[in-house]
BABASE-69807 format. One record per residue (C-alpha): chain; x, y, z. Coordinates in Angstrom, 2 decimals, decimal comma, padded with zeros to 5 digits. Example, Ala and Ser with C-alpha at 12.3 -4.5 7.8 and 13.67 -1.06 7.14 Angstrom:
2
A_012,30_-004,50_007,80
A_013,67_-001,06_007,14
% end
This chain:
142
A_-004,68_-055,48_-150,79
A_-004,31_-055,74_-154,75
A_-002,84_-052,06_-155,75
A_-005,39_-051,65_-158,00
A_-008,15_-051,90_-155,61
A_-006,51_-049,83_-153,36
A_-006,39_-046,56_-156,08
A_-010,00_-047,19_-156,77
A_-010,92_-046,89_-153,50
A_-008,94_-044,33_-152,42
A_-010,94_-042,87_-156,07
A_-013,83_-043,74_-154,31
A_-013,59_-041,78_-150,92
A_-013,26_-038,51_-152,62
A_-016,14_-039,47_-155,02
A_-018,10_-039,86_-151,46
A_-016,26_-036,49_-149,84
A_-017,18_-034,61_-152,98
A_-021,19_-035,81_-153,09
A_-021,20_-034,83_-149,49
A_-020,00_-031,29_-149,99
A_-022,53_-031,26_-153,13
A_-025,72_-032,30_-150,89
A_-023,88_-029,34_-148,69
A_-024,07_-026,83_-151,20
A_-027,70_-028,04_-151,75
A_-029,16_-027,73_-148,52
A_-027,49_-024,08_-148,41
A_-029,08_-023,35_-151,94
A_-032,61_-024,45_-150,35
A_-032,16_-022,77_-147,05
A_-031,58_-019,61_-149,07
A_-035,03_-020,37_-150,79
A_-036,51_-020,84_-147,62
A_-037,15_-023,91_-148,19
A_-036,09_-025,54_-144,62
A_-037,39_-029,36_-144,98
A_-035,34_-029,77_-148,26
A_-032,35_-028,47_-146,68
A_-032,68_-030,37_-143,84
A_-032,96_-034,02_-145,97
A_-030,05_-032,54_-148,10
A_-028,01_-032,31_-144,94
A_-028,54_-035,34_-143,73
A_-027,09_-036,32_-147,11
A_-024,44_-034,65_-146,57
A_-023,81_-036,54_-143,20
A_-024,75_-039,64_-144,75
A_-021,90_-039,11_-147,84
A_-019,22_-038,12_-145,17
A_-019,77_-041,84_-143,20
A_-019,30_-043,55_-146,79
A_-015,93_-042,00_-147,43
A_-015,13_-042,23_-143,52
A_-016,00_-046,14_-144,08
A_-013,60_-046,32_-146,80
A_-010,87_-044,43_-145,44
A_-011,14_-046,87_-141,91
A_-011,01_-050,03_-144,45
A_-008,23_-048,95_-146,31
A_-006,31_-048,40_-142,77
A_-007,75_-052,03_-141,38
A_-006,32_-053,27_-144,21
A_-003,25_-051,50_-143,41
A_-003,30_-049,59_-147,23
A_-002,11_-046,06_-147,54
A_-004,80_-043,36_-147,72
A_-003,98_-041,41_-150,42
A_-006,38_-038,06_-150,19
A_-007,13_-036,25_-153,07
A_-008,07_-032,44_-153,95
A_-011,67_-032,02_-153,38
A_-013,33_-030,27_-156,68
A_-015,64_-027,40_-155,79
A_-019,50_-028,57_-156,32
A_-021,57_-026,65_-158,11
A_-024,44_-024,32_-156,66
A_-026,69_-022,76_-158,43
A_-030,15_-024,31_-159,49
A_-033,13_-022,65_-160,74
A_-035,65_-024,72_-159,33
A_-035,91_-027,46_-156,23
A_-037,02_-029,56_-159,01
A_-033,76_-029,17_-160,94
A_-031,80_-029,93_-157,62
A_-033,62_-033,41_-157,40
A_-033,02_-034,00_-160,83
A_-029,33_-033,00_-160,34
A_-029,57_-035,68_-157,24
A_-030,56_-038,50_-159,21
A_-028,27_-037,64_-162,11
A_-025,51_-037,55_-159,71
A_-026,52_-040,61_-157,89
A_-026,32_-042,53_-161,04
A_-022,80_-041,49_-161,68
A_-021,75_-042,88_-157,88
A_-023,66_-046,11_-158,60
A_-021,73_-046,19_-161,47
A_-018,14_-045,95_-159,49
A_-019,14_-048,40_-156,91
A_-020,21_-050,72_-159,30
A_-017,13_-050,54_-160,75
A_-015,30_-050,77_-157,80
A_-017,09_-053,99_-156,88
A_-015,79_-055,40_-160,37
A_-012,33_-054,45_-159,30
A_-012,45_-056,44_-155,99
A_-014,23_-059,24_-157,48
A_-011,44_-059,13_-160,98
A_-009,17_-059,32_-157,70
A_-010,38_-062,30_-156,00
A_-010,70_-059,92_-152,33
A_-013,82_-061,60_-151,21
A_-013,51_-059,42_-148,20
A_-014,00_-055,91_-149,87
A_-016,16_-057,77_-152,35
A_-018,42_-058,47_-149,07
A_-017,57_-055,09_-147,52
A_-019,33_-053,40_-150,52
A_-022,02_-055,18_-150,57
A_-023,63_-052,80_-148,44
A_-022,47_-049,88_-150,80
A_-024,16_-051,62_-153,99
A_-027,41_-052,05_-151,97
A_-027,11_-048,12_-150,51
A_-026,80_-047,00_-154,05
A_-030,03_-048,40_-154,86
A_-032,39_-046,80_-152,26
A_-030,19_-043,48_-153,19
A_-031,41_-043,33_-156,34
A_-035,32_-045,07_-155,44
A_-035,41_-041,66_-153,02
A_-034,06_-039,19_-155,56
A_-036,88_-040,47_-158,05
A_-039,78_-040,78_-155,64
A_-039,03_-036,81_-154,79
A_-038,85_-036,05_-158,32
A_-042,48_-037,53_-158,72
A_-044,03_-035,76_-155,98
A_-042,59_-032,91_-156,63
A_-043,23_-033,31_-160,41
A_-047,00_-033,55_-158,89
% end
């Protein structure tokens, strides 16, 4: 694989490990409020964000790149509101789209049609992350 890919994506699985420990400190910050269905669709975030990076780590190894795992910065975790947490979702979300998209530049700059197809699904994923962030924000807007 192109070296250049290879740092971005290795940029790009602790981009995924860091949102998951975010959605972690999340569902914690709700299940302190008491507010248990939050936390749980937080959590499953959090489950969800591991699997991306866990996907990226097993390509990288497939195609028989180096893994080169990073420092994982501490998420914040304090909100006033579940309101501000949704908004902190979406604002996040918007920053990952922005990473993948970039990343699918990078393998397409490359000519690696494979990765190029392999993210596919992570271009696509991005979009219903952020459609779900902003359909909670309405209703709870509401």
């Amino acid at each position: 694989m192109n070296g250049k890919l290879a740092k971005v994506m290795n940029e790009q699985i602790n981009k995924e490990i860091y949102s998951a420990f975010l959605y972690l400190a999340m569902s914690d910050w709700a299940m302190q409020k008491g507010l248990k269905g939050a936390a749980h669709w937080l959590y499953v975030q959090y489950l969800e964000e591991m699997i991306h990076g866990q996907n990226l780590y097993r390509y990288l190894q497939v195609r028989g790149d180096p893994v080169e795992l990073a420092p994982i910065a501490k998420p914040e975790g304090a909100w006033n509101t579940l309101l501000d947490v949704f908004r902190h979702v979406l604002e996040h979300e918007k920053l990952v789209t922005a990473s993948i998209a970039n990343l699918a530049n990078v393998s397409q700059d490359v000519r690696d049609h494979a990765a190029s197809i392999f993210l596919e699904w992570y271009v696509t994923e991005q979009v219903e992350e952020e459609g779900n962030a902003t359909d909670i924000i309405q209703r709870l807007q509401l």
